[in-house]
C-alpha positions in Angstrom: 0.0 0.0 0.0 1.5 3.2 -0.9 2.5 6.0 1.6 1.9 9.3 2.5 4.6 11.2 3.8 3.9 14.5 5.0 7.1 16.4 3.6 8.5 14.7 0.7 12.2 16.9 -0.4 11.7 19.3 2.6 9.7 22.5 3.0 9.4 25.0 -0.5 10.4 24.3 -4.2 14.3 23.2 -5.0 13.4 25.1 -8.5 13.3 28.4 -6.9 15.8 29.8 -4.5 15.0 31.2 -1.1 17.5 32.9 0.8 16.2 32.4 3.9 16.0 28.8 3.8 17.5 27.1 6.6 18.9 23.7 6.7 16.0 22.2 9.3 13.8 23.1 6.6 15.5 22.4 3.0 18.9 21.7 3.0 19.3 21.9 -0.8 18.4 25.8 -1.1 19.8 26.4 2.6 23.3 25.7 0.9 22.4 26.5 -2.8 20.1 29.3 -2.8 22.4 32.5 -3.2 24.3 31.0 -6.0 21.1 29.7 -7.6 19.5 33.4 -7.3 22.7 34.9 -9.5 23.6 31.9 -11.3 23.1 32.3 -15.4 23.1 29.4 -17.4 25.8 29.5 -20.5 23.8 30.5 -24.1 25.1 27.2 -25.8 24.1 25.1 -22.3 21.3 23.8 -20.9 22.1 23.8 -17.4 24.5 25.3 -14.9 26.1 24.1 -11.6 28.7 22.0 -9.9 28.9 19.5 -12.6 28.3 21.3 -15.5 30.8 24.1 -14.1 33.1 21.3 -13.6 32.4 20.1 -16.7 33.1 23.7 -18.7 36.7 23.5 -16.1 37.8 20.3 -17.9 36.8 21.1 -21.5 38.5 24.3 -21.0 41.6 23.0 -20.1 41.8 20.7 -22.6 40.9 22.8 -26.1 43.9 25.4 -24.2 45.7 21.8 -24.3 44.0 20.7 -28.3 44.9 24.7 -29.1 48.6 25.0 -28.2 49.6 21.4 -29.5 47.7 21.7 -33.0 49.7 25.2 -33.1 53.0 23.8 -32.6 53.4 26.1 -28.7 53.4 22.5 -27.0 55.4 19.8 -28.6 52.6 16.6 -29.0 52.3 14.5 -25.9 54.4 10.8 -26.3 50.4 8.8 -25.7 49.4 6.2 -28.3 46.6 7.7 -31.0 47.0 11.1 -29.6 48.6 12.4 -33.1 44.8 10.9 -34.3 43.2 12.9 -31.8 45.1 16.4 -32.9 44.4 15.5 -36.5 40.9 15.0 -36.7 40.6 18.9 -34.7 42.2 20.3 -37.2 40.2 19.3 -39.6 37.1 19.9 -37.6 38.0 23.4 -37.2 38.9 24.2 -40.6 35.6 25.4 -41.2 36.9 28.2 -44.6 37.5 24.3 -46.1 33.7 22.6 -44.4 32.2 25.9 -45.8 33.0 25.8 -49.2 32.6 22.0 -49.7 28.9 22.5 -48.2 26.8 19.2 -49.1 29.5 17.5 -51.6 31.3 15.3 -49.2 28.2 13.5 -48.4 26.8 13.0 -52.1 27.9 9.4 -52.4 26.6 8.4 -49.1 23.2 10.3 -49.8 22.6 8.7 -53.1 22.8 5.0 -52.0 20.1 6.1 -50.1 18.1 7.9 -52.4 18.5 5.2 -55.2 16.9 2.5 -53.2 14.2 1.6 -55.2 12.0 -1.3 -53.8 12.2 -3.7 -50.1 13.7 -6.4 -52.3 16.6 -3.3 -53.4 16.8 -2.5 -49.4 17.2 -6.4 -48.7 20.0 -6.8 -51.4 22.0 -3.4 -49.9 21.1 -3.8 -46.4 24.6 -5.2 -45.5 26.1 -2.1 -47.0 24.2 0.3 -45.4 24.6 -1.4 -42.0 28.4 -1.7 -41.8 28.3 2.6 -43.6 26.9 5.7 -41.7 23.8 4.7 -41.7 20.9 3.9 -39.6 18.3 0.5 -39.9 15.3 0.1 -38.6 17.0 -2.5 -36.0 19.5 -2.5 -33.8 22.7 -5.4 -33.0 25.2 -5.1 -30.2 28.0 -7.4 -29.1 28.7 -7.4 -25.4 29.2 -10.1 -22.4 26.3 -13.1 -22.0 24.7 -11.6 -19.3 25.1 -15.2 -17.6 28.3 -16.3 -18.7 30.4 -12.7 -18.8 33.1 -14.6 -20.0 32.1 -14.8 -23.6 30.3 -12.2 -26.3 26.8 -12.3 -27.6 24.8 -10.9 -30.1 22.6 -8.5 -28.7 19.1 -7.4 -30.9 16.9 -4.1 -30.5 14.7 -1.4 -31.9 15.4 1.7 -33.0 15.3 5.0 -31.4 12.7 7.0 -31.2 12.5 10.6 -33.3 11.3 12.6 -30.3 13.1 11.9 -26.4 10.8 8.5 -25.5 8.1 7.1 -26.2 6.3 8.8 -23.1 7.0 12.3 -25.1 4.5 11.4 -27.5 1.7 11.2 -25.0 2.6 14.8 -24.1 1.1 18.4 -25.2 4.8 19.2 -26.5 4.6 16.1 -28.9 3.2 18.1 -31.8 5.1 21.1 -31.8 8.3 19.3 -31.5 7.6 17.0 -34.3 6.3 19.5 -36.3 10.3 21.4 -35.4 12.0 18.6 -36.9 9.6 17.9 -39.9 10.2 21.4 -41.3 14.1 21.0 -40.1 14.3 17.7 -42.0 12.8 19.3 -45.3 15.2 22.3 -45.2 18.1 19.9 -44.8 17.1 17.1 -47.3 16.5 20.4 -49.5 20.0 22.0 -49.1 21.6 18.6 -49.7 20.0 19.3 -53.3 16.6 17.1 -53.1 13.6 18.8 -54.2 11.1 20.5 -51.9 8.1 17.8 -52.9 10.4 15.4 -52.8 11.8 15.9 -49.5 8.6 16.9 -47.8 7.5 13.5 -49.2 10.8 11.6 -47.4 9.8 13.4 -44.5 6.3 12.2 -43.7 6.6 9.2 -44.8 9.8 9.1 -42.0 7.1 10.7 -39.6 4.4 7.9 -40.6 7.4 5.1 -39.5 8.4 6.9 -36.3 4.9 6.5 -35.0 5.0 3.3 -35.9 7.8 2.2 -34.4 7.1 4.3 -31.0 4.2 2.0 -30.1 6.6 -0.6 -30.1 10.0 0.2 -28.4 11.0 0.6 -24.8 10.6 3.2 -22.5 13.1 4.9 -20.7 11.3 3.7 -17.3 11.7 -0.4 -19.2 15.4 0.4 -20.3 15.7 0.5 -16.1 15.1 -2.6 -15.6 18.5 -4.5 -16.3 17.4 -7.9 -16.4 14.8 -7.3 -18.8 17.1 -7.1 -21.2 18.0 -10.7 -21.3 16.1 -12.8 -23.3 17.8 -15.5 -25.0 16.6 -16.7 -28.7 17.2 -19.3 -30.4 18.7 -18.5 -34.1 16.0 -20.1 -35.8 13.4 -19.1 -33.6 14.9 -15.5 -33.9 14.8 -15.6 -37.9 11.6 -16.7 -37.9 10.1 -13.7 -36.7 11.5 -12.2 -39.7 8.7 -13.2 -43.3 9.7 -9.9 -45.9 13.6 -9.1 -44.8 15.6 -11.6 -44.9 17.2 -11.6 -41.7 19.5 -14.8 -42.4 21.3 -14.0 -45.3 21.6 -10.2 -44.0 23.2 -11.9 -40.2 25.3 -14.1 -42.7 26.5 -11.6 -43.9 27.9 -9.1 -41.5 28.6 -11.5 -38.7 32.1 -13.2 -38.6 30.3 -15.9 -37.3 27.4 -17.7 -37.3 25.2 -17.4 -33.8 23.3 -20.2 -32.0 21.0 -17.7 -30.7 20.4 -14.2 -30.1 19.6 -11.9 -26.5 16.5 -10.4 -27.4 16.6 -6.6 -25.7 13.0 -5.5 -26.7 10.7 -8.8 -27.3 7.8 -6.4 -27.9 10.2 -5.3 -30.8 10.9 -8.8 -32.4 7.1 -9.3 -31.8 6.0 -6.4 -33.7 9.5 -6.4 -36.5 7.4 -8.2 -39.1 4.3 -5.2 -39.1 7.3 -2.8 -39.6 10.2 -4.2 -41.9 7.7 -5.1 -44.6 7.3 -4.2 -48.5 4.2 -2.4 -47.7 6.5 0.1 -45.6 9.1 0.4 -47.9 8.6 4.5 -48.7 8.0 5.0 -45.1 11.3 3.3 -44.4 13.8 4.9 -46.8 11.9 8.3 -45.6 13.0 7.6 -42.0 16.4 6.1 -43.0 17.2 9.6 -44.6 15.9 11.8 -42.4 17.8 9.5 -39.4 21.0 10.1 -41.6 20.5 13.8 -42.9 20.1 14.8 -39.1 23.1 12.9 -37.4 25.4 14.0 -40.3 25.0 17.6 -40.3 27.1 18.4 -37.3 30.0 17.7 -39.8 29.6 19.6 -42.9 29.5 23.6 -43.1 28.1 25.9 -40.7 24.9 26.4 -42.3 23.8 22.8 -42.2 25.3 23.4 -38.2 22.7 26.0 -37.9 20.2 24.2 -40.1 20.5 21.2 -37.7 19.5 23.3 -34.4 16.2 23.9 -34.4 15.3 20.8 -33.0 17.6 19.8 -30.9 16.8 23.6 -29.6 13.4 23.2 -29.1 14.5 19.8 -26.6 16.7 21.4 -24.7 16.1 25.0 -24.5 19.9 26.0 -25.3 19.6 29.5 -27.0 22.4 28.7 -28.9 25.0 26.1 -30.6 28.3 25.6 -29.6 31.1 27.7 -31.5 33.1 26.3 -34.0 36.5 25.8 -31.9 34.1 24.2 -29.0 32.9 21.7 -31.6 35.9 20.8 -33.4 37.2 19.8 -30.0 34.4 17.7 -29.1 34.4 16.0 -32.2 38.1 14.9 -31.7 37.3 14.0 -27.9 34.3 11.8 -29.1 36.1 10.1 -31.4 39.6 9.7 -29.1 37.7 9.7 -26.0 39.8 6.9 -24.0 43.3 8.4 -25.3 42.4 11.8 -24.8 41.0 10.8 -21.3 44.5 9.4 -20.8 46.4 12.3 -21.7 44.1 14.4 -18.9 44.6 12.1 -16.2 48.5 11.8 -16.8 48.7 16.0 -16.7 46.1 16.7 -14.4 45.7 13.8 -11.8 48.5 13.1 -9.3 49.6 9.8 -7.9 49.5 11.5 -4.2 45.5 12.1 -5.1 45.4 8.6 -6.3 46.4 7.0 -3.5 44.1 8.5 -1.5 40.8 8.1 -3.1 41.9 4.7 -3.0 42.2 5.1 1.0 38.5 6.2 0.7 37.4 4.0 -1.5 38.7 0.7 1.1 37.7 2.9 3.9 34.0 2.9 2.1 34.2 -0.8 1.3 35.1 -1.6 4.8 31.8 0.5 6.2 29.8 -1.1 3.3 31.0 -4.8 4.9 29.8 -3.4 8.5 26.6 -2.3 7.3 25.9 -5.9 5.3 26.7 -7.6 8.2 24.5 -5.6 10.7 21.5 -5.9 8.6 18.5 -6.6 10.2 16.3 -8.0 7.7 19.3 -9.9 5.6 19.7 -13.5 6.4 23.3 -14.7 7.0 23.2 -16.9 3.8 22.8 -13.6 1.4 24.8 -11.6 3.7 27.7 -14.0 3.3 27.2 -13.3 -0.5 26.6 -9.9 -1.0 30.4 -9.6 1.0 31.7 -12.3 -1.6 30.2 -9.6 -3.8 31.5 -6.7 -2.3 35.0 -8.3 -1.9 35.3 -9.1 -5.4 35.4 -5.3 -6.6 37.6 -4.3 -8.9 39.0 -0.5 -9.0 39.5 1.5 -11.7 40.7 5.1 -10.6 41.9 7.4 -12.7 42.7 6.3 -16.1 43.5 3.3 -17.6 46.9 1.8 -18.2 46.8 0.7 -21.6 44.3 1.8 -24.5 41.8 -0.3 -26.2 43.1 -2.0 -29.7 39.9 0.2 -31.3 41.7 3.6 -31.5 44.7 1.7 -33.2 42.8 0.8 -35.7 40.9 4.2 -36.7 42.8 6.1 -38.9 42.4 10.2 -40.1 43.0 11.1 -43.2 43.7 14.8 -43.4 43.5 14.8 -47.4 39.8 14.2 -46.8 36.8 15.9 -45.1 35.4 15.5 -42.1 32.5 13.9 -42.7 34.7 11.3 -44.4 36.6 10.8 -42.1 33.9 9.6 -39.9 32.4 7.6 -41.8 34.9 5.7 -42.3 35.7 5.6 -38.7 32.2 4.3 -38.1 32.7 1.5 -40.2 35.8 0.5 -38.4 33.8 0.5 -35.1 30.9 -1.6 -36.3 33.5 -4.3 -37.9 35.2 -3.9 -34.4 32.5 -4.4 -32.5 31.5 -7.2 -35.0 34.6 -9.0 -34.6 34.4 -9.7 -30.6 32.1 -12.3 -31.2 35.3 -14.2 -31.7 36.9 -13.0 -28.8 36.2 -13.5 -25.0 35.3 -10.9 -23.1 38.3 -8.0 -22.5 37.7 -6.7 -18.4 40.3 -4.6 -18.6 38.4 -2.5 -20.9 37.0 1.0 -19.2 33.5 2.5 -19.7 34.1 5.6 -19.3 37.5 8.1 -20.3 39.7 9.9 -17.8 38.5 13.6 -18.4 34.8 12.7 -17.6 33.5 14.1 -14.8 31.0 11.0 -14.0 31.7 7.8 -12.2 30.0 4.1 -12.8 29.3 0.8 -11.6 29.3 -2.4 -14.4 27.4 -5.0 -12.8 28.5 -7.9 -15.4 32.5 -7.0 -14.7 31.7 -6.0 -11.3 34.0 -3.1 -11.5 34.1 0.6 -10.4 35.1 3.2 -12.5 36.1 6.5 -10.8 37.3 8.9 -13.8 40.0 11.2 -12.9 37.4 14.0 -14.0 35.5 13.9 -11.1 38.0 13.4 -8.5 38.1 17.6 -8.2 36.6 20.1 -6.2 33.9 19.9 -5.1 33.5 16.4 -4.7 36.9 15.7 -3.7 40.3 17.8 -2.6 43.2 16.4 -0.9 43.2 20.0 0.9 39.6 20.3 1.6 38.1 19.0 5.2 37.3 15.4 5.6 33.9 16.1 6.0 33.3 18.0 2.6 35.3 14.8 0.6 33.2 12.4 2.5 30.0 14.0 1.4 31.2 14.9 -2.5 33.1 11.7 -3.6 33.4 10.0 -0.5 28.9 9.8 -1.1 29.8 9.1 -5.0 31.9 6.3 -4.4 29.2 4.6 -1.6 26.4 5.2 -4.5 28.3 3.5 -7.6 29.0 0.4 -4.6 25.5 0.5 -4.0 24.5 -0.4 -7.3 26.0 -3.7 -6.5 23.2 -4.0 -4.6 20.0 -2.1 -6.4 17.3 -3.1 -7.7 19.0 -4.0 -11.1 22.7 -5.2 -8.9 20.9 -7.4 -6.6 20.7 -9.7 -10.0 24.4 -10.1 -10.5 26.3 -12.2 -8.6 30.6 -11.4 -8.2 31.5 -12.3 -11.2 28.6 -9.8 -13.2 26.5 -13.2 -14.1 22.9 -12.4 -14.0 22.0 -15.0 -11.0 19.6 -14.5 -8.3 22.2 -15.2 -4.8 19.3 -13.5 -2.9 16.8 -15.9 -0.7 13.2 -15.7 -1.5 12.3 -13.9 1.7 15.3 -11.7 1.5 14.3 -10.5 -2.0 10.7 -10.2 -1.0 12.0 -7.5 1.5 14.2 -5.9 -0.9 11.7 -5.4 -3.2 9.2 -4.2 -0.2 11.7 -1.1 0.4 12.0 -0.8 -3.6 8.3 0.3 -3.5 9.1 2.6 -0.5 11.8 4.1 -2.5 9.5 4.4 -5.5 6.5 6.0 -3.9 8.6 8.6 -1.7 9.8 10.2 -5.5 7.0 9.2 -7.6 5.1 12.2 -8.9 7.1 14.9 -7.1 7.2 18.4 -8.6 10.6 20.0 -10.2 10.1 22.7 -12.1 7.5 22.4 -14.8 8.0 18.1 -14.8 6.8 15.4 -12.3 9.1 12.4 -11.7 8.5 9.0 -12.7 9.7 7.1 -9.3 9.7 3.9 -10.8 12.0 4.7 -13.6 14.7 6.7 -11.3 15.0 4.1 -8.3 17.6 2.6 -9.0 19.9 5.3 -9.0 17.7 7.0 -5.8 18.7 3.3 -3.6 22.0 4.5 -4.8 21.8 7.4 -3.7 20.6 6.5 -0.2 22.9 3.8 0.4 26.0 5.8 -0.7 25.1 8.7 1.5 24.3 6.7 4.7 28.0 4.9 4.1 29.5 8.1 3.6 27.9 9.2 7.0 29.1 6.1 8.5 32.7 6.3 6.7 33.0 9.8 8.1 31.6 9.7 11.3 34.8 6.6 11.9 37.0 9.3 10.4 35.7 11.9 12.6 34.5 14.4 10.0 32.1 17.0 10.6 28.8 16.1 9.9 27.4 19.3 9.0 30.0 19.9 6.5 29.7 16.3 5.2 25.8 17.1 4.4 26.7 20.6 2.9 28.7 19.5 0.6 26.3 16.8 -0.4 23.6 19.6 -1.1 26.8 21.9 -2.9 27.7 18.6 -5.3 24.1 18.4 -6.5 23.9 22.3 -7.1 22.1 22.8 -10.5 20.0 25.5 -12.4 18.5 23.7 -16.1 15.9 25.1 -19.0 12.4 24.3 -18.3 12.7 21.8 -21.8 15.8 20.4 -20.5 14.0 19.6 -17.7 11.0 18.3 -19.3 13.5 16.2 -21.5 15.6 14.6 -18.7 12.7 13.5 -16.6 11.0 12.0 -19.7 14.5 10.4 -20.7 16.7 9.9 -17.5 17.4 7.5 -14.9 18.3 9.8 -12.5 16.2 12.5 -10.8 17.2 15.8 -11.5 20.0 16.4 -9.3 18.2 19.0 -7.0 15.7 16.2 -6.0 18.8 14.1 -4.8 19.5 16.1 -2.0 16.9 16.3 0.6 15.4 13.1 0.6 18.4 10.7 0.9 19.2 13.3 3.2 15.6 13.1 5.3 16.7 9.5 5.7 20.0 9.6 7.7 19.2 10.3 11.4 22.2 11.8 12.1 21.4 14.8 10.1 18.7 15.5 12.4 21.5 15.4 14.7 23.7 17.7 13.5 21.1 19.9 12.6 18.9 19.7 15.3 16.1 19.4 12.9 12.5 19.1 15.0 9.3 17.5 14.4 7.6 20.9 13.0 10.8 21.7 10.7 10.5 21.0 6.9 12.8 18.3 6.7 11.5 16.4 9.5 10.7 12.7 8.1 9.0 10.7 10.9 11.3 7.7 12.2 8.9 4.9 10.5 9.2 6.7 7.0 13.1 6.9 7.1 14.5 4.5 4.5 17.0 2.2 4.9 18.0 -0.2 2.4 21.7 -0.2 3.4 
């Protein structure tokens, strides 16, 4: 049965600032609320605060870095596929040369497109188009069995949606927005030299597919659900789904091998794949393929297909304007280099002194994490013994990585060619790449994310924790700051990427990242029990002009939770300041967004927006009320019974 709670986030509205807000009554705009009431958000940004000021400190640093090194003023750093890295910016940023080649580099490209004439044409070519820069009407991914991470699958999906989600259709915005990228679309099909019937033709039929296919796929709130994504087909049973396209010759022909059977992400999809890939659907298909292409390939011709290319994504996000040229030439480079540029950050700007101790914090949270398990009042010893086994079996990954990943050997720039060339053809060498580890076991060593994010993560089929070099900064962490302030920045970011180990979606995976249920029937009945606490205490609570969707943020609100009350724990054995610990909780979630990019992110995102992740993990932890002194008529004042606790 659901609850009630009388003051859900704390007293007022962590949208609008307050001044006068004390901590007893909403920590988050006690702490935020004079930045928040002078804060301006950046013209090309849709949000501002910690992490997107944090974010703007890195990128900075590293175009000064891209700038001076392209320009000869710093000799090129001695990392692996950095050279690659520099290249492809310059190339980017030669916008005099993007300019006056306008639509020409993508001709080619555009006409095996346009001279698709029938489904049995589409069939014959679909190979082609799959392995170019091109996008089907289906999706294949090769990553770890799910229950046996020691070996590569073949993963199958939908496509993605034209608007955010599928829950953005069912919205008042759903028109206006699709009528945005409609007249987009035509403008760009048009300035790519198709005529206006034509192109508006292309276009609705794309539209006519799009709806189609958004009956069909996930949701952002059924992405969440990990396990859901592993459903084993057989490879007969999986080709026999398939009656117009077939699906054999085109898996014969792209795959290095042949598959016994096939992990089916969206069954709904496969159900439903027959009604869309069909003859009868044909037009509507090649109209979606090119408006899917003539949108993701603007970005790297001239800057009037730049600006043609805005309007929509505009409209999603609110962002008054693009990024400049220089900013996107660098973040072209850095998408493509990610890992080695992430290397070269973390070898300049993270020291081993630093290093050494985050990893001090990171044992010291492990350690508290161990305490907690085995203290548990509602675990029996049999999964307790397990989710240490678990725990134990963690592997690190701080900083950035030691070696780089074989794919950025094998992309290559070419600084003869354009830019849009150039990716392409790097594309192609990342789907044969990602092709070709079907043959290969599974590589652990690999990171998922680059040393100059500023993010952190938890793979629950490696079992590992990433903690990018990015984020290991002021505020969340400083070797010079108190103890308090790091526990409650990075010290509460490291206990929430552990507690994933353990969410909803964790809970699955055993210590080796194989999707096995080590949980007792009881104990998971329990678990599940404070799930549904955790879902109903966010569920439908106000930020800005959105309401959240509890269900489709919990797992990373138990995360949250768990990885602020270790952090409490961890510093309170260190003995940090408390109060500082929680205002620098509230500081690291600081954030001002566009009413659309808010509107977007709770339609499309796992997380809460990050103003929501303050005061109710906080209204949890009883020493808060502690350190605070926080009283039974204050705002934050949760009633005992309605404190959480999951860890």
């Amino acid at each position: 049965m659901r609850r009630f709670y009388a003051v859900r986030g704390g007293a007022g509205d962590v949208a609008e600032p307050d001044v006068n807000a004390k901590p007893q009554d909403n920590l988050y705009l006690a702490v935020n609320s004079e930045w928040l009431s002078k804060a301006e958000i950046p013209a090309d940004r849709t949000s501002t605060g910690v992490n997107s000021e944090l974010d703007i400190k890195i990128e900075n640093r590293v175009m000064k870095d891209f700038a001076d090194i392209a320009a000869g003023k710093e000799k090129m750093p001695e990392i692996k596929d950095f050279d690659k890295a520099i290249a492809l910016y310059k190339i980017a940023k030669n916008f005099e040369k993007r300019d006056a080649e306008e639509a020409h580099p993508i001709q080619n490209d555009l006409q095996k497109l346009l001279s698709l004439t029938d489904f049995a044409d589409f069939g014959k070519k679909a190979k082609d188009l799959y392995m170019g820069p091109y996008i089907l009407p289906f999706v294949y991914g090769v990553d770890a069995d799910m229950k046996n991470t020691n070996v590569n699958v073949l993963y199958f999906g939908g496509p993605s949606t034209f608007l955010p989600d599928t829950t953005t259709y069912k919205t008042d915005d759903a028109k206006k927005l699709l009528d945005i990228l409609q007249d987009q679309s035509i403008n760009l099909l048009m300035m790519a030299g198709i005529g206006k019937t034509e192109a508006r033709e292309y276009v609705e039929n794309a539209l006519a597919f799009d709806a189609k296919v958004a009956k069909v796929v996930k949701s952002t709130e059924e992405w969440a659900d990990d396990a859901a994504i592993y459903n084993p087909v057989s490879y007969d049973e999986f080709i026999a789904k398939f009656k117009s396209f077939d699906m054999a010759q085109f898996l014969d022909d792209i795959l290095p091998e042949k598959q016994k059977r096939v992990i089916v992400m969206e069954p709904r999809f496969l159900d439903h794949a027959e009604k869309l890939i069909n003859a009868e659907n044909f037009d509507e298909i090649k109209g979606w393929m090119l408006v899917k292409y003539i949108n993701s390939v603007a970005k790297y011709l001239s800057q009037k297909f730049r600006e043609a290319a805005f309007p929509f994504n505009q409209a999603i996000t609110g962002a008054p304007e693009m990024p400049s040229q220089i900013k996107q030439a660098y973040r072209i480079a850095n998408s493509a280099f990610d890992e080695v540029v992430g290397i070269f950050y973390g070898k300049k700007y993270f020291g081993e002194k630093a290093k050494h101790d985050v990893e001090d914090m990171i044992h010291n949270m492990l350690k508290v994490y161990e305490e907690r398990i085995n203290h548990n009042t509602w675990l029996s010893d049999e999964t307790k013994k397990k989710a240490i086994v678990k725990l134990n079996a963690l592997v690190l990954k701080i900083g950035y990585p030691e070696k780089i990943e074989k794919i950025f050997d094998l992309l290559q720039v070419d600084p003869e060619k354009s830019l849009y060339e150039n990716e392409a053809a790097m594309d192609k060498v990342r789907t044969e790449y990602e092709l070709e580890k079907l043959t290969k076991p599974v590589d652990r060593s690999v990171w998922l994310m680059p040393g100059n994010l500023n993010n952190a993560c938890y793979d629950p089929q490696r079992n590992d924790l990433t903690f990018p070099a990015g984020i290991l900064q002021k505020p969340f962490y400083d070797i010079n700051q108190s103890r308090g302030a790091n526990y409650g920045g990075i010290g509460a970011t490291i206990g929430h990427e552990v507690s994933h180990a353990f969410d909803n979606n964790g809970a699955k995976f055993d210590e080796n990242g194989n999707m096995n249920n080590w949980w007792t029937k009881q104990d998971f009945t329990e678990f599940n029990k404070r799930v549904g606490q955790m879902i109903d205490i966010f569920d439908g609570l106000q930020y800005g002009p959105a309401k959240i969707n509890g269900k489709q943020v919990v797992s990373e609100n138990i995360a949250d939770l768990a990885g602020l009350a270790c952090a409490v724990q961890a510093g309170k054995n260190d003995g940090a300041d408390l109060k500082d610990l929680f205002e620098n909780y509230a500081r690291s979630w600081m954030e001002k967004q566009r009413p659309e990019a808010i509107k977007t992110e709770v339609q499309t995102d796992v997380h809460a927006p990050q103003p929501t992740r303050v005061n109710i993990p906080v209204q949890c932890q009883d020493e808060f009320y502690d350190a605070f002194g926080v009283k039974k008529d204050d705002g934050m004042w949760l009633d005992p019974e309605d404190r959480i606790v999951i860890w």
